[in-house]
One Martini backbone bead per residue (centre of mass of N, CA, C, O) as a GRO file, in nm:
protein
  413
    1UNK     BB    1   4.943  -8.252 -11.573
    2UNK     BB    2   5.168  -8.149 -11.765
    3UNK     BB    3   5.356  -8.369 -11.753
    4UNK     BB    4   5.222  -8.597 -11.859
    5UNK     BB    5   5.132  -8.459 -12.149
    6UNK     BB    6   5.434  -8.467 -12.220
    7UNK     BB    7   5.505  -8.746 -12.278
    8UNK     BB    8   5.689  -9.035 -12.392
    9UNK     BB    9   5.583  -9.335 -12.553
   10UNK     BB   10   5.608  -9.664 -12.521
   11UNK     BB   11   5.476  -9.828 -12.779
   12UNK     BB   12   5.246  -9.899 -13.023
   13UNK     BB   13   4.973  -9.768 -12.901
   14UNK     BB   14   4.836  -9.457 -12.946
   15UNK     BB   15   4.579  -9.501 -12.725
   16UNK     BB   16   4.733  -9.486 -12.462
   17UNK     BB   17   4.792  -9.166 -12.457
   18UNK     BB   18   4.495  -9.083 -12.415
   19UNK     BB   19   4.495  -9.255 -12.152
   20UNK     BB   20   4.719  -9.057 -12.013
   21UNK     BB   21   4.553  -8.805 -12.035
   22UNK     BB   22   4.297  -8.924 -11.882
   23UNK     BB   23   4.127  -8.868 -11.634
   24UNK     BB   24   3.930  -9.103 -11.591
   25UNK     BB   25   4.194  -9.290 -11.598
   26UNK     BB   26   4.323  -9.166 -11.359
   27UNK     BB   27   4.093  -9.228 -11.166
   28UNK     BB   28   4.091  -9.574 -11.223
   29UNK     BB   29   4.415  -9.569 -11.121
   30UNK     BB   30   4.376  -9.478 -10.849
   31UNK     BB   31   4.151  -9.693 -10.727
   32UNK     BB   32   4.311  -9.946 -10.784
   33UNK     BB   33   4.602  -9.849 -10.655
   34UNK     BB   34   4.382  -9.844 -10.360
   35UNK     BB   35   4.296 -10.123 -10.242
   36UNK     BB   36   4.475 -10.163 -10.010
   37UNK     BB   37   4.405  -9.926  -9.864
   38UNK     BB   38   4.095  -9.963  -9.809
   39UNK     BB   39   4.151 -10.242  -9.650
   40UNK     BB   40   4.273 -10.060  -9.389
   41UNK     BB   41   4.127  -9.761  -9.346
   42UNK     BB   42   3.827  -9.821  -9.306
   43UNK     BB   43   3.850 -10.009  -9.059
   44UNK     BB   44   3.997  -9.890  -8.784
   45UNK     BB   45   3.747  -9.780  -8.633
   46UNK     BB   46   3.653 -10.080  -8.568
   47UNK     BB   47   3.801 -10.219  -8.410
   48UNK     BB   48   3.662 -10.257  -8.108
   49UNK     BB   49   3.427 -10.413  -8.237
   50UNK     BB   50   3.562 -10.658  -8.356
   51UNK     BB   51   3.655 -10.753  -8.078
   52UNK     BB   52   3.357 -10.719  -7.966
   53UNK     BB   53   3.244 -10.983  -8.160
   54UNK     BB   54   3.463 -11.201  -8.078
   55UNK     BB   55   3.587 -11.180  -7.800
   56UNK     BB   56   3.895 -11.023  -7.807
   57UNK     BB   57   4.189 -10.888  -7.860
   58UNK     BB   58   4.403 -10.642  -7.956
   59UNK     BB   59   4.607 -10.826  -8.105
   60UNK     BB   60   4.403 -10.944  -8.295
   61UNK     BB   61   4.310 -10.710  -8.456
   62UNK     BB   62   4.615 -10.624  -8.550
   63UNK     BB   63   4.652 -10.909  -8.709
   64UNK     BB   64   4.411 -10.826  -8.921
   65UNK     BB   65   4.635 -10.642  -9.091
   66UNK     BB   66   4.889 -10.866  -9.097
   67UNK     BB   67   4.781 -11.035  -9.283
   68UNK     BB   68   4.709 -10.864  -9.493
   69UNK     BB   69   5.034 -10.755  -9.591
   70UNK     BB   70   5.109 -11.070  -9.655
   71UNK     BB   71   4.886 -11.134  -9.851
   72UNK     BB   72   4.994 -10.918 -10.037
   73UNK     BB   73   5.257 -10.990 -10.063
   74UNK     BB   74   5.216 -11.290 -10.193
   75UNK     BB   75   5.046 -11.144 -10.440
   76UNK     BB   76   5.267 -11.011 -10.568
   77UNK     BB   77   5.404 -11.279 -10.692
   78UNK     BB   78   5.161 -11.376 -10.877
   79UNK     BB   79   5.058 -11.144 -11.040
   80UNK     BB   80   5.359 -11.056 -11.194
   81UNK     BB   81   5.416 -11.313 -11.382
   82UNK     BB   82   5.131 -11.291 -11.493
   83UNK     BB   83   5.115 -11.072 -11.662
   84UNK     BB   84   5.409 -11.128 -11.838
   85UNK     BB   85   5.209 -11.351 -11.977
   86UNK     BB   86   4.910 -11.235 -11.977
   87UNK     BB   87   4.873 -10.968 -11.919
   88UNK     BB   88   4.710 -10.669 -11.766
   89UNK     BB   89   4.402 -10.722 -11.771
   90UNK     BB   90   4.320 -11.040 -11.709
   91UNK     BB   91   4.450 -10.992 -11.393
   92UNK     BB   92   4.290 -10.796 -11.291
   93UNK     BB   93   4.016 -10.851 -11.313
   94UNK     BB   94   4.063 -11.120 -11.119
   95UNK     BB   95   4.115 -10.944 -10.917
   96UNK     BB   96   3.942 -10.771 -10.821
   97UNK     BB   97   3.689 -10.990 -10.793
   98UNK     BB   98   3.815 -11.129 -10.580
   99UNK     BB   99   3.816 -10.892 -10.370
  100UNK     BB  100   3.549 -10.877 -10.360
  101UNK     BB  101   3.465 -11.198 -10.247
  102UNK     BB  102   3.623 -11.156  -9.982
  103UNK     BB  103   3.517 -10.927  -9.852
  104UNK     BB  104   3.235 -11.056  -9.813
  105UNK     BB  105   3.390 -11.266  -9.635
  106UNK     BB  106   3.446 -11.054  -9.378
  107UNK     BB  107   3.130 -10.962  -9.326
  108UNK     BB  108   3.036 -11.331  -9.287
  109UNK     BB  109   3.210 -11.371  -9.056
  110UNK     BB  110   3.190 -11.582  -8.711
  111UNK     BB  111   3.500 -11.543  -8.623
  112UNK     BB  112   3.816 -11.480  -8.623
  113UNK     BB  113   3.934 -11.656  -8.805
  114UNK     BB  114   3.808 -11.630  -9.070
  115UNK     BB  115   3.867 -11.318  -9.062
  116UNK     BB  116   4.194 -11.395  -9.105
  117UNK     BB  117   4.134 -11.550  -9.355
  118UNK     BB  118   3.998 -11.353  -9.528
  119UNK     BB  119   4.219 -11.095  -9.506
  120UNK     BB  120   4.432 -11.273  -9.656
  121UNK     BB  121   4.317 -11.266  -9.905
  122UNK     BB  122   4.257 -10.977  -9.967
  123UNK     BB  123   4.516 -10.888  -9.968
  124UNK     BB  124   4.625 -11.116 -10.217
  125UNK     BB  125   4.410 -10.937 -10.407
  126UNK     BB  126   4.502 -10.634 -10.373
  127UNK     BB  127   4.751 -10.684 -10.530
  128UNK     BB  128   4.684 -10.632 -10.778
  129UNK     BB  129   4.651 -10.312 -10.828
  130UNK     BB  130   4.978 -10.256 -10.723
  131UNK     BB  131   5.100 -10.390 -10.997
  132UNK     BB  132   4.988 -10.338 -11.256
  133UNK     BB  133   5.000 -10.011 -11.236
  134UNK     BB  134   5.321 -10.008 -11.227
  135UNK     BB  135   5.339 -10.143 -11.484
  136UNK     BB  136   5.186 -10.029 -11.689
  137UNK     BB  137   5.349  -9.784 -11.704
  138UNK     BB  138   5.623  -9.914 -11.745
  139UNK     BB  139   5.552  -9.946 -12.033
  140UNK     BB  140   5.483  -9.634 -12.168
  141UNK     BB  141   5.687  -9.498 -11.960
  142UNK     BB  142   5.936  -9.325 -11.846
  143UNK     BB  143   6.131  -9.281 -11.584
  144UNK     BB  144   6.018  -8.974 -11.477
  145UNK     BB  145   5.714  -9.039 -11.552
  146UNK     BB  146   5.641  -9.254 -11.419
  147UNK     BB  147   5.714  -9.135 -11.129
  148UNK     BB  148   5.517  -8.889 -11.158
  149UNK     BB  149   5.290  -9.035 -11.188
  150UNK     BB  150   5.310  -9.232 -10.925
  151UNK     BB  151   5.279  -8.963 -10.758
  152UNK     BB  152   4.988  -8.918 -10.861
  153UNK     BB  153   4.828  -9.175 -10.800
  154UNK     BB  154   4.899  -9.137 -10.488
  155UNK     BB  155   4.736  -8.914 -10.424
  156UNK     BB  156   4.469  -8.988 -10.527
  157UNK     BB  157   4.463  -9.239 -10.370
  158UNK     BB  158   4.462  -9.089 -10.084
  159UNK     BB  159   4.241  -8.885 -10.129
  160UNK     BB  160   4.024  -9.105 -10.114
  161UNK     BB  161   4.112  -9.237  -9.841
  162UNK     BB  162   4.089  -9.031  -9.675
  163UNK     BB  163   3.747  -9.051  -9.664
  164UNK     BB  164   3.760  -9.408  -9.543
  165UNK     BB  165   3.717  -9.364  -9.212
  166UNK     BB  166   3.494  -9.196  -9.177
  167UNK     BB  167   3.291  -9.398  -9.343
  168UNK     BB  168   3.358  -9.604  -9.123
  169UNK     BB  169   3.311  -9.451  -8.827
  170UNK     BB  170   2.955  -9.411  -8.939
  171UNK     BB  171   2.889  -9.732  -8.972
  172UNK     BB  172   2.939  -9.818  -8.698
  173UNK     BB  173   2.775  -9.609  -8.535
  174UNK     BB  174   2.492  -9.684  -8.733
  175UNK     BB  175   2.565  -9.976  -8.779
  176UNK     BB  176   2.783 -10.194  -8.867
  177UNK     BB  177   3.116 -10.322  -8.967
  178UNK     BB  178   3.014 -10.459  -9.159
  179UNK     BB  179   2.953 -10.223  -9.375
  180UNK     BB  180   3.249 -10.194  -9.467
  181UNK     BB  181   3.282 -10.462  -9.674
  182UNK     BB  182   3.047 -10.410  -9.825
  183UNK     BB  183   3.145 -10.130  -9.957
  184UNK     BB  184   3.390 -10.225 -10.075
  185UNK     BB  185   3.321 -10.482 -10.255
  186UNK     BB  186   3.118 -10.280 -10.429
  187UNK     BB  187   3.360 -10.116 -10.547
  188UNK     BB  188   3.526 -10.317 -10.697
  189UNK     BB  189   3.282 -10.415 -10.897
  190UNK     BB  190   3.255 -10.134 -11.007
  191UNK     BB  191   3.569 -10.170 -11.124
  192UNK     BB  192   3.548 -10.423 -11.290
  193UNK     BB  193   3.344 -10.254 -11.492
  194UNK     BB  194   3.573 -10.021 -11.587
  195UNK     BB  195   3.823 -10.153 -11.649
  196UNK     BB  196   3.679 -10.345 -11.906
  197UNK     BB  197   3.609 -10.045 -12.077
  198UNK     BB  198   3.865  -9.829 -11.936
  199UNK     BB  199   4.128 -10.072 -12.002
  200UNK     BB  200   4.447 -10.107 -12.168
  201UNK     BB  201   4.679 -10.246 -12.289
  202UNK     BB  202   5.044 -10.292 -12.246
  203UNK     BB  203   5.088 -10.564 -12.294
  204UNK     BB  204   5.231 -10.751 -12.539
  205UNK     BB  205   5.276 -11.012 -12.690
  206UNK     BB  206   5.593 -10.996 -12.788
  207UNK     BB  207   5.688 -10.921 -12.440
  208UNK     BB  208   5.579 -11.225 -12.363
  209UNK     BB  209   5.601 -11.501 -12.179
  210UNK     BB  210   5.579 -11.793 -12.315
  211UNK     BB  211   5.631 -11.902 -12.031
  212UNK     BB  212   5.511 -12.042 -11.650
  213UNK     BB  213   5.700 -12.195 -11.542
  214UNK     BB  214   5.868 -12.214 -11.199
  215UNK     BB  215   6.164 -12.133 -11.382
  216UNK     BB  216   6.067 -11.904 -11.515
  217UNK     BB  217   5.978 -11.766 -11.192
  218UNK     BB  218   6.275 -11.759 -11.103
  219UNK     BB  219   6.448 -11.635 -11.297
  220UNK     BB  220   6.319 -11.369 -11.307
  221UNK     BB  221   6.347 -11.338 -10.929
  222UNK     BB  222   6.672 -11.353 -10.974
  223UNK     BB  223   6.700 -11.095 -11.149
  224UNK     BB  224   6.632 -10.908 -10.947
  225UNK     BB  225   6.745 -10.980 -10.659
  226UNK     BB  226   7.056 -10.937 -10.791
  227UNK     BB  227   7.011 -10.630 -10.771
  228UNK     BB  228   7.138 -10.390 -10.637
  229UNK     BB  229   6.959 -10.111 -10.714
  230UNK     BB  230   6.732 -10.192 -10.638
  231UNK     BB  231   6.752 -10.285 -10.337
  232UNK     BB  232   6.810  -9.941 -10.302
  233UNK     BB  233   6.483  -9.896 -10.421
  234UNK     BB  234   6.334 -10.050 -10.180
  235UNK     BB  235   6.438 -10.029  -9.880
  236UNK     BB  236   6.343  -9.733  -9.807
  237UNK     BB  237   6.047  -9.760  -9.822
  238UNK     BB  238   5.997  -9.988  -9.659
  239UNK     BB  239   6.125  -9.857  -9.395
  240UNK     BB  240   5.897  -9.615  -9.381
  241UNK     BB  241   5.627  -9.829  -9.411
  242UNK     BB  242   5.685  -9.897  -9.139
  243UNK     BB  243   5.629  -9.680  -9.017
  244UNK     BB  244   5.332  -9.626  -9.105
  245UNK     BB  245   5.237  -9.875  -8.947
  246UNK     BB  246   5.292  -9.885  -8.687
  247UNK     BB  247   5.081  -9.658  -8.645
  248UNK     BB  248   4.831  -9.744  -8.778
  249UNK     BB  249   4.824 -10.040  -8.564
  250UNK     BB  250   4.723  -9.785  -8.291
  251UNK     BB  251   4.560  -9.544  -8.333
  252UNK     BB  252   4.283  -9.662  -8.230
  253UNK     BB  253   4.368  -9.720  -7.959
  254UNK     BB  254   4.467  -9.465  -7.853
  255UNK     BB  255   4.225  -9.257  -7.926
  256UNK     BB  256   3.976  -9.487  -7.820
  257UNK     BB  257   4.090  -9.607  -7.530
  258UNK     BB  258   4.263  -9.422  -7.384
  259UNK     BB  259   4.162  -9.116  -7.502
  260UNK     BB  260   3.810  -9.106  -7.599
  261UNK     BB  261   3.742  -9.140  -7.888
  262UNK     BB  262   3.538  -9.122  -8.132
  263UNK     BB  263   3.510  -9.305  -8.408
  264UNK     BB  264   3.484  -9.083  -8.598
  265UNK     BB  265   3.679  -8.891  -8.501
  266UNK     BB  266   3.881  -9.057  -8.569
  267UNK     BB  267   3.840  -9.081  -8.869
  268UNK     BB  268   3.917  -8.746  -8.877
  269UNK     BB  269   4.180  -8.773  -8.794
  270UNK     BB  270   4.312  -8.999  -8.981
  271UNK     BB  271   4.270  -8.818  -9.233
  272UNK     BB  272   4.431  -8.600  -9.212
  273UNK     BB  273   4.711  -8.718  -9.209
  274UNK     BB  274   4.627  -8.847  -9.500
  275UNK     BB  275   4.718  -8.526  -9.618
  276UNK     BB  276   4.957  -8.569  -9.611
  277UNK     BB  277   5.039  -8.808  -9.827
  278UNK     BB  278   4.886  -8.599 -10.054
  279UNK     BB  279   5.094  -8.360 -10.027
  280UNK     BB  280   5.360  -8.543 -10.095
  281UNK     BB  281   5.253  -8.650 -10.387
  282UNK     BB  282   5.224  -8.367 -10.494
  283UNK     BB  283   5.506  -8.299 -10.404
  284UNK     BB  284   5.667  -8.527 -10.567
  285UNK     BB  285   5.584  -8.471 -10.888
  286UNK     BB  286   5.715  -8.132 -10.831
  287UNK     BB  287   6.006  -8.227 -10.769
  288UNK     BB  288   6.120  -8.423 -11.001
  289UNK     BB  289   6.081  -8.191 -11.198
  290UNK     BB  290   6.276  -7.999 -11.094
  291UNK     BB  291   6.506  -8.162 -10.920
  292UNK     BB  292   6.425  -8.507 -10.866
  293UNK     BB  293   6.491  -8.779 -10.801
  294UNK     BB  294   6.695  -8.780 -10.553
  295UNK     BB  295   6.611  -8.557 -10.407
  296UNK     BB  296   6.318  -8.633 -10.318
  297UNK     BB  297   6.437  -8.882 -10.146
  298UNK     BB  298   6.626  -8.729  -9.983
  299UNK     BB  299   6.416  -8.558  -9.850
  300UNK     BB  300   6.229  -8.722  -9.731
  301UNK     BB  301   6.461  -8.859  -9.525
  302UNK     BB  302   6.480  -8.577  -9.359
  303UNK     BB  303   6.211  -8.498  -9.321
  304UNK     BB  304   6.158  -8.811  -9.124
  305UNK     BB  305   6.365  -8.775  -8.902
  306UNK     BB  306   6.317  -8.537  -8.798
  307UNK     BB  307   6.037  -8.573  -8.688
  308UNK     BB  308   6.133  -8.856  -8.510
  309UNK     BB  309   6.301  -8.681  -8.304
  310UNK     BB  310   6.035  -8.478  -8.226
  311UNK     BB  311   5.881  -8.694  -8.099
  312UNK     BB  312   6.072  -8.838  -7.878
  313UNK     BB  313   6.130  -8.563  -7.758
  314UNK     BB  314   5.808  -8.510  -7.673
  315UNK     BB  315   5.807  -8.816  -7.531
  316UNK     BB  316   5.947  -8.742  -7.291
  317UNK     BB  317   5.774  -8.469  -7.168
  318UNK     BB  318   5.478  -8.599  -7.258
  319UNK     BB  319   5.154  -8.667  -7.255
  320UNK     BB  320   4.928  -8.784  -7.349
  321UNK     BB  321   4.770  -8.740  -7.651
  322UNK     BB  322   4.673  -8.634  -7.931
  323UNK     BB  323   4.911  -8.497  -8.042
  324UNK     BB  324   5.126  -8.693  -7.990
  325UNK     BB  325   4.992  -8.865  -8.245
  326UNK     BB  326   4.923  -8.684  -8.493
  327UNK     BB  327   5.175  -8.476  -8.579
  328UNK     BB  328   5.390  -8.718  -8.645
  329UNK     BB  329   5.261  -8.842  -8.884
  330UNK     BB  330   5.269  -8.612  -9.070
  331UNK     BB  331   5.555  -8.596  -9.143
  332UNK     BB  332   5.605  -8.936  -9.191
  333UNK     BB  333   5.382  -8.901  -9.440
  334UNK     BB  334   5.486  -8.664  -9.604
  335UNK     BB  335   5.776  -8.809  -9.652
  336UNK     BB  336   5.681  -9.109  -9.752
  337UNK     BB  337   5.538  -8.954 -10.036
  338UNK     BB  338   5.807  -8.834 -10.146
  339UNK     BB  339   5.931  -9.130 -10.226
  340UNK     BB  340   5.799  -9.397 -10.276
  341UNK     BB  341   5.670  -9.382 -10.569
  342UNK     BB  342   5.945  -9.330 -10.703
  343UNK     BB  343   6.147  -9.558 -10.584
  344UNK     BB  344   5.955  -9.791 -10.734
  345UNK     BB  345   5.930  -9.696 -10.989
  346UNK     BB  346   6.298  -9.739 -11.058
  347UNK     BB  347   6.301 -10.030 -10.992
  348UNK     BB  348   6.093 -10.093 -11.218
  349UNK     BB  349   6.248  -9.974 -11.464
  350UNK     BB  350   6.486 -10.209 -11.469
  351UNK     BB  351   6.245 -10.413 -11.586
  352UNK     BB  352   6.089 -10.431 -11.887
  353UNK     BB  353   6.039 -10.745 -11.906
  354UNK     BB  354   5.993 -10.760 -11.562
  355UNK     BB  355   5.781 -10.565 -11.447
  356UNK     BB  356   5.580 -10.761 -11.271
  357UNK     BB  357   5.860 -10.910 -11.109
  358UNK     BB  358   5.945 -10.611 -10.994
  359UNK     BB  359   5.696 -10.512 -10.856
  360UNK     BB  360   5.630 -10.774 -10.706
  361UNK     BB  361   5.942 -10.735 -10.530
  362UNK     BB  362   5.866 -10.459 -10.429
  363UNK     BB  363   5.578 -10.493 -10.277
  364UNK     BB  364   5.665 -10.719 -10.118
  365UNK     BB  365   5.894 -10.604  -9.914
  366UNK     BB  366   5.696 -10.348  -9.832
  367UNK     BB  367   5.476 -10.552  -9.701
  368UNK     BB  368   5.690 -10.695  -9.458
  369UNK     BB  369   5.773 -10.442  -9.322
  370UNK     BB  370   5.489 -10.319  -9.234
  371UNK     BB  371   5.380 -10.633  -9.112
  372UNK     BB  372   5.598 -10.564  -8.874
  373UNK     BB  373   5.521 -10.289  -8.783
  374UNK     BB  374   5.242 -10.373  -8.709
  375UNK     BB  375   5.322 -10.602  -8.489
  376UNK     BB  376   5.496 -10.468  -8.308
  377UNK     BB  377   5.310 -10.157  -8.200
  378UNK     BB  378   5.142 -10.340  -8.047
  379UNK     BB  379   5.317 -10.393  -7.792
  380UNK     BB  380   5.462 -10.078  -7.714
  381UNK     BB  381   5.148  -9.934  -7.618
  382UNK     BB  382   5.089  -9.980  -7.322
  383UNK     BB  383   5.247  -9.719  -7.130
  384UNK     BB  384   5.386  -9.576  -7.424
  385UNK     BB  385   5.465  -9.395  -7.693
  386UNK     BB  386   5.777  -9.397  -7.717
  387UNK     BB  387   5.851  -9.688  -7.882
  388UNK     BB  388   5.702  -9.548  -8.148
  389UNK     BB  389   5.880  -9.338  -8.213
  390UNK     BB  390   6.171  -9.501  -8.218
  391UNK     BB  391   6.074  -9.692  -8.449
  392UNK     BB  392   6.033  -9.443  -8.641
  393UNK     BB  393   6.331  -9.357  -8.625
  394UNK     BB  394   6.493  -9.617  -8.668
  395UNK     BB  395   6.339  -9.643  -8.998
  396UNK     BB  396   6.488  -9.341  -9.090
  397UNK     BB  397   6.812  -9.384  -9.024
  398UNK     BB  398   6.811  -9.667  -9.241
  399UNK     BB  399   6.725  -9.530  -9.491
  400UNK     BB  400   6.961  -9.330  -9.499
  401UNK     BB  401   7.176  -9.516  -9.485
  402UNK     BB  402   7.152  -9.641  -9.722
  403UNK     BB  403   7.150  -9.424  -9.933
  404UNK     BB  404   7.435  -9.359  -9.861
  405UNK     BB  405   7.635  -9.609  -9.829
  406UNK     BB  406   7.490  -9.693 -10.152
  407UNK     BB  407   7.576  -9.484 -10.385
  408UNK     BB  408   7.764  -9.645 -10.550
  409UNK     BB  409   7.547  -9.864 -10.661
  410UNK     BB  410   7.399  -9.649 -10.811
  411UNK     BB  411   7.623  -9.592 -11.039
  412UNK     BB  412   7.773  -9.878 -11.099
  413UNK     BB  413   7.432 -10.025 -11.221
   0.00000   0.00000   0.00000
């Protein structure tokens, strides 16, 4: 918390300062910033009811995942442009009431289609929570405090993630499926009044798009999207978030299906797992402040690499177990925590005027990495975890090459 409170902010109201210095505010802000984790990782132990509930296959049930990361990605788009013209808190709030109501059409689905599109509704409406977040932030902060505020309330934001599968997989135990969207949904509610009275605007009338036609929301996402550099700092959390996305929608079939865990147990082994995202979050906040931006997202690449390599080759000569799930996750998640935040951070920090459209393509971008690695890995692991790790080396080796290959783009831009 120390180096919050050391930032200095730009931008005209005083108020601001106090309010990012607010536990409170900080922990409002972690909670919307983690709307679209809420979506995914609370349901995850109930694939298996889910499926048996519309009576489908799971490779259905994996796929309202990847719609919802679509659907995300989507909303990234719409969100970014919006708040640019009309400021963030009047689409922040639009957006919350948004996912409060899609959430509970999710829990009121009668068949898999309406499932699969209330998914994809409610995650483009969870964009809502890390555009605004990202850009609010990047209004107020330089660049190197923006990055570790958004290192602090990703960890934040993944420790209270961390125990909606527990509270997921009790609801399914207890109650049924339905229960976990009335609870998200009521969630969302509480925040839609808690924003209302408890986030102040960070965007001026001054500094806000005079008009928001078409060609305007053009000009914007090409400024955006011809920048080398920002592409530099987009790519690689994009590939890493694949890795994390492919384990993520394959979790509960492995643990639950294979290898015979009950529903409860699966969610506090992925809870486990999300403590490595929590502690590589506080450790890249503190790893910036010492290190620097750069060295940060190197380690954890190396980090990442590593990891997945000694998966691969672990799956070569081991049975399938709950270790072999479960301990390459650790490191792969931890590693992915290390980056993620920082280099998003910068690549936003790069469009102080166009905060919104670049936090929404970078976003968009984060999100269709995802929603490829999970609806590849659920092909993957019909009769071995190997093609799984592999996926993950892949996707860590790229993002490495990426960061090297391409040192000079970010020098020279």
């Amino acid at each position: 918390m120390h180096s919050i409170a050391a930032v200095r902010l730009m931008g005209d109201a005083p108020a601001d300062e106090a309010n990012f210095n607010s536990i409170p505010y900080i922990i409002l802000l972690s909670l919307i910033f983690g709307l679209a984790a809420f979506g995914t990782d609370m349901y995850l132990p109930a694939f298996p009811a889910i499926r048996n509930a519309f009576d489908s296959n799971p490779q259905a049930v994996q796929f309202s995942l990847s719609v919802f990361l679509y659907g995300n990605a989507v909303g990234q788009l719409i969100f970014g442009p919006l708040s640019d013209r009309f400021g963030r808190k009047p689409v922040l709030l639009g957006g919350l009431a948004t996912y409060s109501a899609v959430t509970f059409g999710c829990a009121l689905a009668v068949d898999m289609s309406q499932f699969l599109i209330f998914r994809a509704l409610q995650g483009a409406a969870s964009a809502s929570g890390p555009v605004l977040v990202r850009a609010l932030i990047n209004d107020r902060l330089r660049r190197t405090e923006a990055a570790q505020m958004l290192a602090l309330l990703t960890g934040l934001m993944a420790f209270a993630a961390m125990f909606t599968p527990i509270m997921g997989g009790w609801l399914v135990q207890q109650y049924s499926w339905h229960w976990i969207f009335y609870a998200i949904g009521s969630v969302a509610m509480a925040l839609v009044i808690a924003a209302a009275f408890g986030a102040p605007e960070t965007h001026p009338r001054a500094r806000r798009l005079v008009a928001l036609g078409p060609a305007e929301v053009v000009k914007g996402y090409l400024e955006v999207v011809r920048n080398k550099r920002f592409w530099c700092y987009v790519t690689i959390p994009s590939l890493m978030f694949a890795a994390v996305f492919s384990y993520v929608a394959v979790n509960s079939f492995l643990l639950i299906e294979k290898l015979g865990m009950s529903e409860q147990m699966q969610g506090l082994t992925y809870s486990a797992t999300a403590f490595a995202f929590v502690t590589g979050s506080f450790a890249s906040n503190r790893l910036v402040r010492i290190a620097g931006i750069d060295r940060a997202i190197v380690t954890g690449l190396v980090l990442g690499t590593v990891s997945a390599l000694a998966a691969v080759a672990a799956s070569l000569t081991l049975d399938l177990s709950v270790a072999l799930v479960v301990v390459p996750a650790l490191g792969l998640l931890f590693a992915t925590a290390l980056l993620l935040p920082v280099a998003l951070s910068v690549a936003v920090s790069l469009f102080p005027e166009r905060a919104g459209s670049a936090s929404a393509v970078a976003g968009f971008t984060q999100l269709v990495a995802a929603g490829m690695g999970s609806a590849v890995s659920g092909y993957l692991v019909e009769r071995s975890i190997l093609p799984l790790h592999l996926l993950t080396l892949i996707c860590c080796v790229s993002a490495t090459a990426v960061w090297f290959l391409f040192a000079h783009t970010r020098r020279d831009t």
